[in-house]
C-alpha positions in Angstrom: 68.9 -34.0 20.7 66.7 -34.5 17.6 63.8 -35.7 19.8 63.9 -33.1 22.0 64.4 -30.3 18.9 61.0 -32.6 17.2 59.2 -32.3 20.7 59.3 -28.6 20.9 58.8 -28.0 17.3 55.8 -30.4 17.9 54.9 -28.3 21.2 54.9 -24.9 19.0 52.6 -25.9 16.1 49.9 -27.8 18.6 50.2 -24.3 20.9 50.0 -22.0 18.1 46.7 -24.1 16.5 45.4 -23.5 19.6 45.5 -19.8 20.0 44.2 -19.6 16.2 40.7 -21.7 17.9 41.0 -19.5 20.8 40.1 -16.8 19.3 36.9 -15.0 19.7 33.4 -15.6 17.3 32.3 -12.8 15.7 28.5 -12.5 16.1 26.7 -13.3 12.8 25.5 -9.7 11.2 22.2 -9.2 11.2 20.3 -9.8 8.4 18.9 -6.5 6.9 14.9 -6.4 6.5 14.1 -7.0 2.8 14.3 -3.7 0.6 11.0 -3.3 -1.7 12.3 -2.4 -4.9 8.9 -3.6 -6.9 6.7 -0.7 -7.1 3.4 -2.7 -6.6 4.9 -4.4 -3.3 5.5 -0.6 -2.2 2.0 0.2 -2.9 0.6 -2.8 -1.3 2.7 -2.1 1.8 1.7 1.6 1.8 -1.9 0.3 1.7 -1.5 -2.0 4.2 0.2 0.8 7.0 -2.4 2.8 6.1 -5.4 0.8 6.4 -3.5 -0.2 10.0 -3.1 3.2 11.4 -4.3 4.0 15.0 -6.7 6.4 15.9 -6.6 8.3 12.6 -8.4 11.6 12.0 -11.7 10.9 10.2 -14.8 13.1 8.7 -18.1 11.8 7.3 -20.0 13.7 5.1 -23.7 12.7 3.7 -24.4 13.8 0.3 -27.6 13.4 -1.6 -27.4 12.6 -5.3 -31.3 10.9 -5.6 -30.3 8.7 -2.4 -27.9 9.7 1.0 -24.2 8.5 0.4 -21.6 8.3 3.0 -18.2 9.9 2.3 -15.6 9.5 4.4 -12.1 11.2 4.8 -9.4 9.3 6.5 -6.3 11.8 7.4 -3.0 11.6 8.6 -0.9 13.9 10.1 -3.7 16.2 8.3 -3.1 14.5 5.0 -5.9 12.7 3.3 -4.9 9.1 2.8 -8.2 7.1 2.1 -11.6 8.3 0.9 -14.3 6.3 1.1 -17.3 6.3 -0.6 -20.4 4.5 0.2 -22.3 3.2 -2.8 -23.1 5.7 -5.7 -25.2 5.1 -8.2 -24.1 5.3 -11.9 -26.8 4.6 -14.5 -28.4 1.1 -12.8 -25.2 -0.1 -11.3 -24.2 1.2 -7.6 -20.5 1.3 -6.9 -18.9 1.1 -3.2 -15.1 2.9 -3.8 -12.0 3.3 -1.7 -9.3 5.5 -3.0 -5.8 5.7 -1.3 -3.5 8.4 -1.8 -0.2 9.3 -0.7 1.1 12.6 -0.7 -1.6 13.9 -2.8 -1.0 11.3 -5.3 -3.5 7.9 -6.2 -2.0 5.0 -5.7 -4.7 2.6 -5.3 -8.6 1.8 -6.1 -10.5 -0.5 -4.9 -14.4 -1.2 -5.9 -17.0 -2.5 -5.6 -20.0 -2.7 -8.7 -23.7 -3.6 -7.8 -26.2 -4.3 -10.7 -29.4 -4.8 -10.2 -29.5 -8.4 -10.3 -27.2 -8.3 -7.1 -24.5 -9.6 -9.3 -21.5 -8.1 -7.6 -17.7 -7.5 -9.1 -14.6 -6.0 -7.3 -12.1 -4.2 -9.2 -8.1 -3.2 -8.0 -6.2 -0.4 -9.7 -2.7 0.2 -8.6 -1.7 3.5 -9.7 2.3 5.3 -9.9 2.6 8.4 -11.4 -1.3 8.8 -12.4 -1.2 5.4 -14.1 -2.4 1.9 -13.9 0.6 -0.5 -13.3 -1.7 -3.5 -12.1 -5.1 -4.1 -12.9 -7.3 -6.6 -11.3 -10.9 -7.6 -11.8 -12.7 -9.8 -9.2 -9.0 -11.5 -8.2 -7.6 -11.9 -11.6 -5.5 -9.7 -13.4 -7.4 -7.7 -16.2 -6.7 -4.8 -18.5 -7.5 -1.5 -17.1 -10.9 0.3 -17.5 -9.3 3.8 -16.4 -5.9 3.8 -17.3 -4.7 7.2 -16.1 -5.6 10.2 -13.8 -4.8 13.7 -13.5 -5.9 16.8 -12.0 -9.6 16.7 -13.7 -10.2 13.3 -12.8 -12.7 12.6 -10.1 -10.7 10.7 -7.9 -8.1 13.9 -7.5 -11.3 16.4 -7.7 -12.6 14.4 -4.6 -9.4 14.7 -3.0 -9.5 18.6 -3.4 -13.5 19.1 -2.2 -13.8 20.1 1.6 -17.8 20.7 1.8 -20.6 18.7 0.8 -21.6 21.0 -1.8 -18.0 20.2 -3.4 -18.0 16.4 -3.0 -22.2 16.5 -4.5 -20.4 18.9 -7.6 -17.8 16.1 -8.0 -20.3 12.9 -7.2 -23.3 14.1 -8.5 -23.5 14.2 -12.0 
């Protein structure tokens, strides 16, 4: 009797483990896409989508200030997002600029300085709330020349003009 009461006991467990393996696998959740919480990494992606976007809404303007210089308005969705301008010349130095905005606001600069010698620098200025959080000078990271913007400043005054006798008033000095 006690080996047939051990062989069903025995029976029991071994059938009950195997229900427990039976049972069916979850599927692993799906990792979630990694959150940005820097704000230069937000700015650097905001760049990026819009330097990426399709078929966006552009308008040139030429502008005279002692030689012709291309400006260029990148919209979209009717919002300015990138103005480019095509070398200016300050004193004896020429300077190649992109700003990026979003919503109105500056959030990055990128130029390019000319002297006469040809000797050529590039300088980066990420920008939150009108001012420099990263700073970098031909690929290392510097202190800031500008440091902040507002309203007055020509990057937001350029943002504002909508004729070429607005963008010469702001350009032209």
């Amino acid at each position: 009797m006690k080996c047939l009461l051990f062989s069903i006991v025995l029976l029991l467990t071994i059938s009950c483990n195997n229900e427990k393996k039976e049972e069916p696998k979850k599927p692993a959740p799906e990792k979630p896409a990694p959150v940005l919480t820097d704000t230069f990494s937000l700015i650097r992606e905001k760049i990026k989508a819009i330097d990426e976007i399709e078929n966006p809404e552009k308008k040139q303007f030429e502008i005279s200030c002692g030689k012709k210089i291309k400006v260029d308005y990148t919209r979209h969705n009717g919002e300015v997002v990138r103005i480019a301008v095509d070398f200016l010349k300050e004193g004896d130095k020429e300077i190649k600029a992109d700003y990026y905005y979003d919503r109105d606001s500056l959030i990055y600069i990128f130029e390019v300085v000319r002297t006469p010698d040809r000797d050529q620098k590039t300088y980066s200025s990420y920008i939150a709330n009108d001012k420099v959080i990263r700073y970098f000078w031909n690929h290392g990271e510097s202190q800031c020349k500008k440091c902040e913007f507002n309203a007055s400043s020509k990057e937001y005054k350029l943002l504002k003009a909508n004729t070429v006798a607005e963008i010469e008033a702001v350009l032209c000095r």
